[in-house]
N, C-alpha and C positions, 0 to 999 in steps of 0.2 A: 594834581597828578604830575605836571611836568616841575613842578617843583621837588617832589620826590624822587624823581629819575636823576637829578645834578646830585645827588648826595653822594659822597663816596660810599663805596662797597663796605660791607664788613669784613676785618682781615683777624687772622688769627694770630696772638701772640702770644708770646710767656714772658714776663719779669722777671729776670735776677739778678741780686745781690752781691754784688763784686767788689771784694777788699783789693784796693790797690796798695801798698805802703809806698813805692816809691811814686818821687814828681815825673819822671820820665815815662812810668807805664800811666799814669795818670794822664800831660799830655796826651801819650797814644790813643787814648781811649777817648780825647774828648776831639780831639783832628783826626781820627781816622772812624770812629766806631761807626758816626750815624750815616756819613757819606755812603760807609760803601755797605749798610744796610739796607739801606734806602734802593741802593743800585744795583745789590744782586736779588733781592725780589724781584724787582723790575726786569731781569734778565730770565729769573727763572720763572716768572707765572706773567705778569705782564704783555710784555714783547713778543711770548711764543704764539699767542694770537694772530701776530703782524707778521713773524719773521721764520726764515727757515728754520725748519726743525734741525737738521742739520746741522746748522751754521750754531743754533745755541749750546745743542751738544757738546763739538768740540769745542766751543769757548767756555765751557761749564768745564771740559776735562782740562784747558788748562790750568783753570783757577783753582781745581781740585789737585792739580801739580803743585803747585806754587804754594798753595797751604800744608800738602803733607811733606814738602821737602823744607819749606821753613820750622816746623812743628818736628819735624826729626832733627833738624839741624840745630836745634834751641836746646830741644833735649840731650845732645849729645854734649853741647857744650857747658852746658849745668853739669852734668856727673864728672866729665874733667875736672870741673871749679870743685866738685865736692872730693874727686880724688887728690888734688891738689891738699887740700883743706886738710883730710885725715890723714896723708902724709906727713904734713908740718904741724899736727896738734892742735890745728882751730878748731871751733864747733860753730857752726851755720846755722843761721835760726836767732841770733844773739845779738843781733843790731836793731835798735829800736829809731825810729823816726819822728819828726818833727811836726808832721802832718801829715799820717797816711788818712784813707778817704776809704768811702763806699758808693760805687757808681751805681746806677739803675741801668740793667742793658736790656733793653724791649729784643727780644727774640722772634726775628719774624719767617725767620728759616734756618736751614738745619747749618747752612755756610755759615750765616750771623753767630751762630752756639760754634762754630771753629776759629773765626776769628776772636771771638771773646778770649775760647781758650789758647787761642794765640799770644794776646797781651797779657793772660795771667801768667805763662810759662815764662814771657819778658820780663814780669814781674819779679818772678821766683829767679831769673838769671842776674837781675840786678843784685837781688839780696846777697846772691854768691858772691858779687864782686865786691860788693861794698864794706863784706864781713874780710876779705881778704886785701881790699886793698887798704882797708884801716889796721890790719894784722903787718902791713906792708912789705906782703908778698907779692902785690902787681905794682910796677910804676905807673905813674900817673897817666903818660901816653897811651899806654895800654888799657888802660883802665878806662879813659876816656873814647879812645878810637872804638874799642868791641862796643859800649852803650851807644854811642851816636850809629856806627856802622846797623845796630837791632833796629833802633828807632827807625831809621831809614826805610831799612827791608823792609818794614811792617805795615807802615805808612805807604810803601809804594804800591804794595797792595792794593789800596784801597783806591790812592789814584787812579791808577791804569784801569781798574775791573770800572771807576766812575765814567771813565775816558769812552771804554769800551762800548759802555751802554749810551751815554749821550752820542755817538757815532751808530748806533744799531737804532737807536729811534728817531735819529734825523732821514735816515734812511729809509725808515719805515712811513715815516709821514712823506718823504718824497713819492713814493710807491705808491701811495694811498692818493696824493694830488696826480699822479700821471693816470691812474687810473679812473679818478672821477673825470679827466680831460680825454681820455679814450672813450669813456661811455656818452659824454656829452655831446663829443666829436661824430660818433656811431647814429647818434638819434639824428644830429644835422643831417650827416651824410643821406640817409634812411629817407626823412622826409623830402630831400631834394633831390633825389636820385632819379636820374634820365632813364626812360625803359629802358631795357634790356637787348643789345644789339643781336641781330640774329646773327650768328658767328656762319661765316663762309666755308666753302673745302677747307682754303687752305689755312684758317683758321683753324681747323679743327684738326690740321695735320701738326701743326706747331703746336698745339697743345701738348702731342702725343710724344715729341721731344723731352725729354729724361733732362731736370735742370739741373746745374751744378751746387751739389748740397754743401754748404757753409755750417761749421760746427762752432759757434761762438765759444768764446773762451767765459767759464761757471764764474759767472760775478759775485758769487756766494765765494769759493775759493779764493778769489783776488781779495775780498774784503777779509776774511780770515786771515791772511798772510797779514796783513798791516796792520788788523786790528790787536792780533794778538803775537806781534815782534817786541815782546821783553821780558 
């Protein structure tokens, strides 16, 4: 029995299919996919166990910023690349590669299926470039800076949201040890506790003294602000 209880959970996932053609959306997907799969489950269904609900929320809406302003700003810049393109009589779609690929991407949440479509739209921005700057409509500077500059963004993603969660579950397991040292601390105290004094007058006048209430500053707040500054 207690050999059955270490077995991990069953989790639910989808498999899909993803043609990459270029080497750079391929990197992406092999340095960034599984890291930060792995890390926002763990953020969305894991951790909420341990941590404030709160506190996962808004680090769920940043992440959900950060994906629909990179995923608008990807798209925008493809349809540039394609107006560019029917302006000067190229046709997009017409570059063939040396070893495109088909990655497997285990889907284990609905962000993992936004991220994927993230690298396919990097994908699809590569193609634009590659079709024009072999057309030698982009100089090479340019052509180089925008793919590095995507890769980057893309990639940061996944660090930061990994960062995030190794920071929310060191945090969580300290909570969890102050708490088993409170409870341990309660039973001592409990068993070895001296009766109960019989409180005096003026004992009982001091009590009735109004104390000065102390409003700690939300350590849930403090930790939002650093964890999710970029």
């Amino acid at each position: 029995m207690a050999k059955d209880q270490q077995q991990p959970g069953s989790r639910p996932y989808v498999v899909q299919q993803i043609p990459l053609q270029s080497y750079h959306a391929q990197q992406v997907f092999k340095r960034g996919f599984e890291i930060y799969s792995r890390s926002i489950y763990s953020l969305s269904v894991v951790l909420r166990a341990t941590t404030d609900e709160e506190k996962i929320r808004m680090i769920e809406g940043v992440i959900d910023e950060k994906l629909n302003n990179s995923n608008e700003d990807l798209r925008k810049e493809i349809e540039q690349l394609r107006k560019v393109a029917e302006d000067n009589g190229i046709t997009l779609g017409k570059v063939d590669y040396s070893n495109p690929g088909t990655v497997e991407a285990k889907i284990s949440s609905h962000r993992a299926a936004r991220y994927v479509n993230l690298i396919r739209e990097y994908d699809s921005l590569i193609a634009s470039l590659d079709a024009l700057w072999l057309s030698g409509m982009i100089p090479d500077r340019d052509y180089s800076q925008k793919i590095y500059e995507w890769k980057r963004r893309i990639l940061r993603i996944a660090t930061h949201v990994t960062g995030v969660v190794r920071q929310l579950a060191a945090e969580s397991r300290k909570k969890e040890v102050e708490e088993k040292t409170e409870e341990q601390t309660g039973k001592l105290l409990t068993s070895d506790a001296d009766p109960v004094p019989v409180k005096t007058e003026e004992m009982k006048r001091n009590d009735q003294i109004p104390a000065l209430s102390e409003k700690p500053e939300s350590s849930s707040r403090r930790g939002i602000a650093s964890l999710m500054s970029w």
